[in-house]
N, C-alpha and C positions, 0 to 999 in steps of 0.2 A: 172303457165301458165294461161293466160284469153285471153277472145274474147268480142270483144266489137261490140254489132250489135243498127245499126241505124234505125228505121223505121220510113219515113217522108211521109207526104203527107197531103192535106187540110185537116180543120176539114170536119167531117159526112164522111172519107173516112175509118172510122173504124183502123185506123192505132194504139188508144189505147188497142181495142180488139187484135189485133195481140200481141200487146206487152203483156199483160196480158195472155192471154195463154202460151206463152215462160216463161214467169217468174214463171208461176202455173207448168208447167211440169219440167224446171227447177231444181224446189227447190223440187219437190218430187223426181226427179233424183239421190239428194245430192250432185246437184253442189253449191256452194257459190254464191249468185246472189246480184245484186246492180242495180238498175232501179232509172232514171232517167227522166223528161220529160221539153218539151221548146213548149210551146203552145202561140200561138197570143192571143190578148183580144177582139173574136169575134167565133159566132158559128159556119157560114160555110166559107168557103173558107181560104185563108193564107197559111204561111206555117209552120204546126208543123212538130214535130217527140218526138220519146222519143227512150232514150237507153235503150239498156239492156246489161249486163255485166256479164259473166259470167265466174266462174275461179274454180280452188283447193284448193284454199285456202281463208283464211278472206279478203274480201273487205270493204275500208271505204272514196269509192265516185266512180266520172266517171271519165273516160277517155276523153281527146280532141278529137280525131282523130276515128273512126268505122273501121273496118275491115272487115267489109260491111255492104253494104248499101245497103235498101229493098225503094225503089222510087216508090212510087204507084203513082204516076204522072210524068210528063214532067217539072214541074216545081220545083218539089224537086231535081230532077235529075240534072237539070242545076245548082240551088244555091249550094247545097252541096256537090257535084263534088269534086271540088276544096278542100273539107274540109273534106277528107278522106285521109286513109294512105295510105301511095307510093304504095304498094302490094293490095289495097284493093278489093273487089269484091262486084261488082254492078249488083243488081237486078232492072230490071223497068217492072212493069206492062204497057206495052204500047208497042211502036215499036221506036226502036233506030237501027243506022245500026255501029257502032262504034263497032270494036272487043271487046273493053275491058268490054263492056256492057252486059248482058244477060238479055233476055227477056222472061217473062212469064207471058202468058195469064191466072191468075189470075178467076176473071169472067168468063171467057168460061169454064177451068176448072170444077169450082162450079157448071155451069150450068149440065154437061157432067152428072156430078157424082148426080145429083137428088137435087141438092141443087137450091138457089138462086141467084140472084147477090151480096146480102149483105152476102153472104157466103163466096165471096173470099175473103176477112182480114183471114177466115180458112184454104183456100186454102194455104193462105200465110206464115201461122204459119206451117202448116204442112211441106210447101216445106222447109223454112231456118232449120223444126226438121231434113228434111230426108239427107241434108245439112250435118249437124253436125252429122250426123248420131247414134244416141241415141236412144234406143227402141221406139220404136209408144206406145207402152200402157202408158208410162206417160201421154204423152199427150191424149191421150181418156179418161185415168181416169179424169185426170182434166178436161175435157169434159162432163164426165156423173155427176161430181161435182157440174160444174157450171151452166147447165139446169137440174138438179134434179128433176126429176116427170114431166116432157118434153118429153115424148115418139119420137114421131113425130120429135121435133127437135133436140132431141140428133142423132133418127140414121142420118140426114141430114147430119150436122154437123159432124160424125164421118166419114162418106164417103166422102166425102169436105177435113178432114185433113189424110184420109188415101192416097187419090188422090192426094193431095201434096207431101205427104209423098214418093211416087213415083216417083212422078216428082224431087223430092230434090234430091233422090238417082242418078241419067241418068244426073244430071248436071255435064260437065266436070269440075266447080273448084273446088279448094281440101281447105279445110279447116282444120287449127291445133283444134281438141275441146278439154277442158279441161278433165280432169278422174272426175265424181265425188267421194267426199268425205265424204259422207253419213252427209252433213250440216244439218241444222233441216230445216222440208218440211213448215211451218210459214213463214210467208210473214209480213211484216208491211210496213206502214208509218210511216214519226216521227211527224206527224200530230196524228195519230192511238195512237200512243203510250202515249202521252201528255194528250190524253182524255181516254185513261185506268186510267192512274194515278190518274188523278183527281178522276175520280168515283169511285174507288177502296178506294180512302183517304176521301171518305165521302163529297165531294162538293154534296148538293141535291138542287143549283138552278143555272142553267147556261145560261144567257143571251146575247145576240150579234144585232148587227144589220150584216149583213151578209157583210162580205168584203174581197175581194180576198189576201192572201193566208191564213187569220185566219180561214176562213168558215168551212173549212177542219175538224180542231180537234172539233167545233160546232153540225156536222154535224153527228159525230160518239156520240158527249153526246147525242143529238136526239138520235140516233140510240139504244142505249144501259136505254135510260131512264128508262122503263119497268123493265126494271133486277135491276139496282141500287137505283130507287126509285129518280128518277132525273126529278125536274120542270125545260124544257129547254123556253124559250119563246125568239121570235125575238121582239123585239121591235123596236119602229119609226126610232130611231135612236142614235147614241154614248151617246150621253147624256142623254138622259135615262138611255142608260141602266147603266151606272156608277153609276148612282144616283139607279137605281135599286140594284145594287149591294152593294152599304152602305147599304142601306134599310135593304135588306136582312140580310148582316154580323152583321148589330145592334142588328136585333134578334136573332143573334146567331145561324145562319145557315153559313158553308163555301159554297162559291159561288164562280165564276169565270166567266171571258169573255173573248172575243178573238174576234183580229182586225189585224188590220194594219197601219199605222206610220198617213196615213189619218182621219184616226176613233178613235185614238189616239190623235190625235189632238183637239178632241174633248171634250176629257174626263179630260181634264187637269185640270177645276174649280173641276171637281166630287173626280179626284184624290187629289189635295189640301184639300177638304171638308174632305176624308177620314184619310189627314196626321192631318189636329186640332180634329178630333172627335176620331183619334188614334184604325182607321178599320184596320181589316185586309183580304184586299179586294185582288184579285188575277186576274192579265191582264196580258194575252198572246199577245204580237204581233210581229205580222207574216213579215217580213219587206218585200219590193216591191221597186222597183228605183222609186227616188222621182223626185223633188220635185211636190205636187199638185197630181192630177193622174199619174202621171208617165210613168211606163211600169206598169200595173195591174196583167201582169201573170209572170213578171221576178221575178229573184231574186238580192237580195243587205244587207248590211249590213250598214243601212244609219241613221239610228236612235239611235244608241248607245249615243249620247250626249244629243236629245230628250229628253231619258228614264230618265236622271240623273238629267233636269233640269228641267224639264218638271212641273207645277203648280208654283203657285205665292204661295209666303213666302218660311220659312224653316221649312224642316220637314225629316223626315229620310224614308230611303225608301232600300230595296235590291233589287238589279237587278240579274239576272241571264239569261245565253246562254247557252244550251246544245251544240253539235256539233257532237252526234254520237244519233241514235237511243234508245242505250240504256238509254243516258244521260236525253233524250228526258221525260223518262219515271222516273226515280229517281229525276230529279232536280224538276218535278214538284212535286212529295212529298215533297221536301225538302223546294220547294217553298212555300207552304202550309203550313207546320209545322211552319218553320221562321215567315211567315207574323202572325200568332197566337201566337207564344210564345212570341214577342216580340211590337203585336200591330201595321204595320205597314203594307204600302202598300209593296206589292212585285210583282215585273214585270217581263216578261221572254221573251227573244228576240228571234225569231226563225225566219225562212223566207220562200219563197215560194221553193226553192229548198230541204229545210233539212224538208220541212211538206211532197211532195210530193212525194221524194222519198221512195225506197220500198228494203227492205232488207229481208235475211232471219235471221231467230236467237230466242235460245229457249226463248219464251214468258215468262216474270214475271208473277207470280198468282194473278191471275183476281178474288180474292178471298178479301170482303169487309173486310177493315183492316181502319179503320177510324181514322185520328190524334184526337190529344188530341190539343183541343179547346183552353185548358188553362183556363177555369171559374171557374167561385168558386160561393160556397150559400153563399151571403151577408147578414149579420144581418140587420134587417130593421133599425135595431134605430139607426145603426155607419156606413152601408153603406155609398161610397162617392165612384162618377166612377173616378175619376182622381187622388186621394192621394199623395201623394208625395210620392217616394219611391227612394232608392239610385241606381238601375240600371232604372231608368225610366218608370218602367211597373207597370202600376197601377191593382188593383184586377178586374177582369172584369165577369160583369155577365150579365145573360140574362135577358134584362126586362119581366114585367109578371109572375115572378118566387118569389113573395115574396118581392122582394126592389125594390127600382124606379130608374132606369136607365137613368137620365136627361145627354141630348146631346146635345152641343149647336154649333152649325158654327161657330158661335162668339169666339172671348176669352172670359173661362170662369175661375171659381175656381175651388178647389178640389170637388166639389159639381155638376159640372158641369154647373153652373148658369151665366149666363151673365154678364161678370164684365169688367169695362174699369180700376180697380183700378193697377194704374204702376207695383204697387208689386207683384200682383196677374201676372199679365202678365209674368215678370219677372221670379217669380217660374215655372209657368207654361212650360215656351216655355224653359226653361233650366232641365226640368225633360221631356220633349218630346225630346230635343237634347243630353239625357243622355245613350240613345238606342245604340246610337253608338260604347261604348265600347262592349255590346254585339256580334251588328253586326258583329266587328270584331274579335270577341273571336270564333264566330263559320263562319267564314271565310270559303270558300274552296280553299285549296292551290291551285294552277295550278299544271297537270299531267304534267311530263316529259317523252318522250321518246325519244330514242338513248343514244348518247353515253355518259358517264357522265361528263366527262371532254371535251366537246363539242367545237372544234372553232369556229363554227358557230351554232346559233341557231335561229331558227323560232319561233314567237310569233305568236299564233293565239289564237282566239276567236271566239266563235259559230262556226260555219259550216266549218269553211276553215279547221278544224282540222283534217277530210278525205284526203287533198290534203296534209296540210303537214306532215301527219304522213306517206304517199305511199313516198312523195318524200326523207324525211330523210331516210326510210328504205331502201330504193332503194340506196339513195350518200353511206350508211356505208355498203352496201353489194358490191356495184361496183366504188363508184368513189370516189376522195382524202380526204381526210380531215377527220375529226369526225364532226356530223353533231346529231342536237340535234331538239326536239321541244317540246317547252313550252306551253300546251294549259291552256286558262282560259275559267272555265265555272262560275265564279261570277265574275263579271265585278263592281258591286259598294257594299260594301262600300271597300274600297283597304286598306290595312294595309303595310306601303310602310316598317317598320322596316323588319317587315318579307321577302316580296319582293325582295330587295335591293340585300342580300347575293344570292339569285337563278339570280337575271337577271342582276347580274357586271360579273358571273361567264365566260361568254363564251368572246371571242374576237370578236366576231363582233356577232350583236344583228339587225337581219330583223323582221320587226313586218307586219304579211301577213294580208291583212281584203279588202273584197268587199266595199270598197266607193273612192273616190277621195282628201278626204281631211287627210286621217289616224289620223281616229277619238281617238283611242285606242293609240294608238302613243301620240297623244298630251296629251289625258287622264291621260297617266301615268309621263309622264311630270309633268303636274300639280301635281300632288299627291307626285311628287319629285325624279321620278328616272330621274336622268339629264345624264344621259350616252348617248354617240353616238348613236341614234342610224337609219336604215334606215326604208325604208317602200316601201312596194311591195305589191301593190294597182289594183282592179280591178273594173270596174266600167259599163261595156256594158248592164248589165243584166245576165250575165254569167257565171254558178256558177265557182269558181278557182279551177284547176285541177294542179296533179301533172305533166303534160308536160308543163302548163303556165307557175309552179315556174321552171321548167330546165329550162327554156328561159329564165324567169327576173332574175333570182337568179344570181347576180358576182362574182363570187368567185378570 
């Protein structure tokens, strides 16, 4: 059982605060919770909202439809109307004279009870608690939580959501709530989680120029600097800081940066520089609908060909896409290890829906576990940073440390010196294109779940893997067929031998992904799985739910 609640209204109407108390009392209730948000790209006015989802069991995304909806304005009220479910129950702060509406003076409330007017987002959170009817002291704990050493404004506030809390109970609609299930009271992003990872794996320098939806995981390495020993710095701009980021990795610090398809774009010479000088540099980006500025606060999955083609000349590079919270936090170590063990750039595609969303789920230990770099003490007199070697990876060490670490942009030799000699070139750029059989020796399979002799299966990557692991679960609990999904969290390099036997398997083969042209789709084409196959595409800014694919899905 879940319930899915909507809160919309302009920015500065506090309608985040609302959400954020719900999801804080929530998840110390031990319900399973799944918060979601859709924000315009401007401070005041518009029209946002963010969900919140709450159930008994494991969630992994949002729902289409609210089951009610909290209107702190007249104009939420009118757009998203229409975009609620048949039974749904509508709250407006304001005055509507329409039976199916309810209305609650919000502000007057707050005022009543000794609060403010920016107190009623409390008032509000308190009435959809007493709604749902769930003890009040979650919610006050999470209250005295989150103004801690606030006297003054804790009791305000706690009278504000006891006063709602009131008003919640004397509303006549009835709502089904979930039992909680004693879930873990942890809250995350997979923004949050991406920059635990990092810091926990020993990056100690993280630079960005700020861009919306990478800012996110930036913003928590800020945050956490202090504890992990982390130089975060903004610089001017994308090219810098890529080029900051070689800098950095030459001397043998793991670093990382985080952007967006726009801010990427930028980086593409710094990225090439790092594929001939054989870094192993680490870029998050956060995807947004393109192209150009786009939608800045949507989400999409538009850059997947970008990431794989992205710099001039050849050079090897691993791509990776989480698609669940957790992945969020393991692919980036894995991210990190890879791009050291093997010398190369590694990029990891996430977007603004799968950064900003908010789950509950027992935290990995935040406990400094640093990868292993891969260097070595080079003897001064037979050091050489490029050597030949039969899987491609040359000995790599820190300059300053004894031997001389000579790096050239150019092609060079094993020496690292600047050489235009044919041969030299030759060797070189066939001992950097030798990575590859690695890359694919530590491959990550694609996860399957349902059923195993499946007639139908879903292909997804990154994010949409919430939608369709809810809707496979859902086809093989109630509706025909056996129904399967395939998700991949390494997108390049592909190993199509391996491949091949998992995805001839099923009779008919939907490959799901947020953009318009099924980049992933054609992807795997190229690389050679030539099977029928379709694609069920989403492109508005809006992340793919499991009632999108009941709709596109033909069976």
């Amino acid at each position: 059982m879940d319930i899915n609640i909507r809160i919309a209204g302009e920015a500065g109407q506090g309608l985040v605060v609302v959400g954020n108390l719900l999801v804080g009392a929530a998840a110390a209730a031990g319900l399973q919770v799944f918060s979601g948000k859709s924000y315009m790209s401007r401070i005041r006015g518009g029209l946002n909202w963010c969900d919140l989802r709450f159930a008994d069991r494991e969630l992994f995304g949002l729902k289409e439809r609210p089951d009610l909806l909290l209107a702190l304005n007249e104009t939420a009220l009118e757009i998203l109307r229409e975009h609620t479910a048949a039974d749904a129950i509508v709250l407006l702060d304001g005055k509507d004279d329409r039976p199916q509406t309810m209305t609650v003076d919000f502000t007057g409330i707050a005022k009543q009870s000794g609060g403010t007017d920016i107190m009623g987002n409390t008032v509000a959170a308190g009435t959809i608690w007493g709604m749902l009817k769930y003890p009040l002291e979650f919610l006050e704990d999470f209250l005295r939580r989150e103004f801690a050493g606030r006297v003054e404004i804790i009791a305000k506030n706690l009278a504000c959501a006891a006063a709602g809390y009131r008003k919640g109970l004397t509303l006549p609609a009835k709502l089904t709530a979930p039992h909680p299930v004693h879930a873990p009271a942890s809250v995350t992003t997979g923004a949050a989680m991406i920059g635990l990872a990092g810091a926990a794996s020993g990056v100690k320098f993280a630079t960005a120029y700020p861009m919306t939806p990478g800012t996110a995981t930036l913003n928590w390495l800020a945050a956490a600097s202090d504890r992990y020993g982390i130089v975060v710095e903004q610089a001017e701009d994308e090219i810098a800081t890529v080029n900051m980021l070689c800098g950095a990795v030459y001397a043998g610090v793991p670093a990382m940066t985080t952007t967006s398809g726009g801010g990427f774009a930028l980086m593409a010479e710094g990225l090439a520089l790092a594929g001939m000088m054989e870094l192993p540099i680490f870029i998050l980006v956060a995807q947004r609908p393109g192209p150009a500025t786009g939608m800045p606060t949507r989400t999409a999955q538009e850059d997947l060909k970008f990431m794989i083609n992205a710099g001039h000349g050849e050079f090897r590079r691993v791509v990776y896409a989480p698609g669940t919270h957790r992945q969020c936090h393991d692919l980036t170590r894995i991210a990190l290890e890879t791009a050291h063990r093997f010398q190369v750039p590694a990029l990891m595609l996430t977007d603004q829906y799968l950064q900003d969303a908010e789950t509950n789920l027992e935290l990995p230990g935040a406990e400094y576990r640093p990868i292993d770099r891969g260097l070595v003490d080079g003897n001064p007199e037979t050091y050489v940073r490029y050597a030949e070697s039969p899987d491609g990876v040359s000995p790599r060490a820190i300059p300053g440390h004894g031997v001389a670490v000579v790096c050239d942009s150019d092609e060079h030799d094993e020496a690292g010196h600047l050489s235009e000699d044919l041969a030299v070139r030759i060797r070189q750029q066939e001992k950097r294109l030798r990575k590859n059989a690695g890359l694919l020796e530590f491959f990550l399979m694609p996860e399957v779940c349902g059923a195993a002799d499946a007639d139908v299966a879903l292909v997804s990557w990154g994010s949409t893997y919430g939608a369709c692991r809810e809707y496979v679960d859902t086809m093989n609990s109630n509706g025909p067929g056996k129904f399967a999904m395939i998700h991949f969290s390494q997108l390049w390099p592909l190993p199509v031998d391996r491949l091949k036997p998992l995805l001839e398997r099923p009779r008919r083969l939907m490959v799901v992904e947020g953009n318009a042209t099924g980049q992933f789709r054609a992807l795997l084409r190229e690389v050679g799985i030539t099977r029928e196959m379709s694609g069920i595409n989403r492109y508005d800014g809006v992340p793919i739910t499991a009632e999108y694919l009941t709709a596109e899905v033909k069976l």
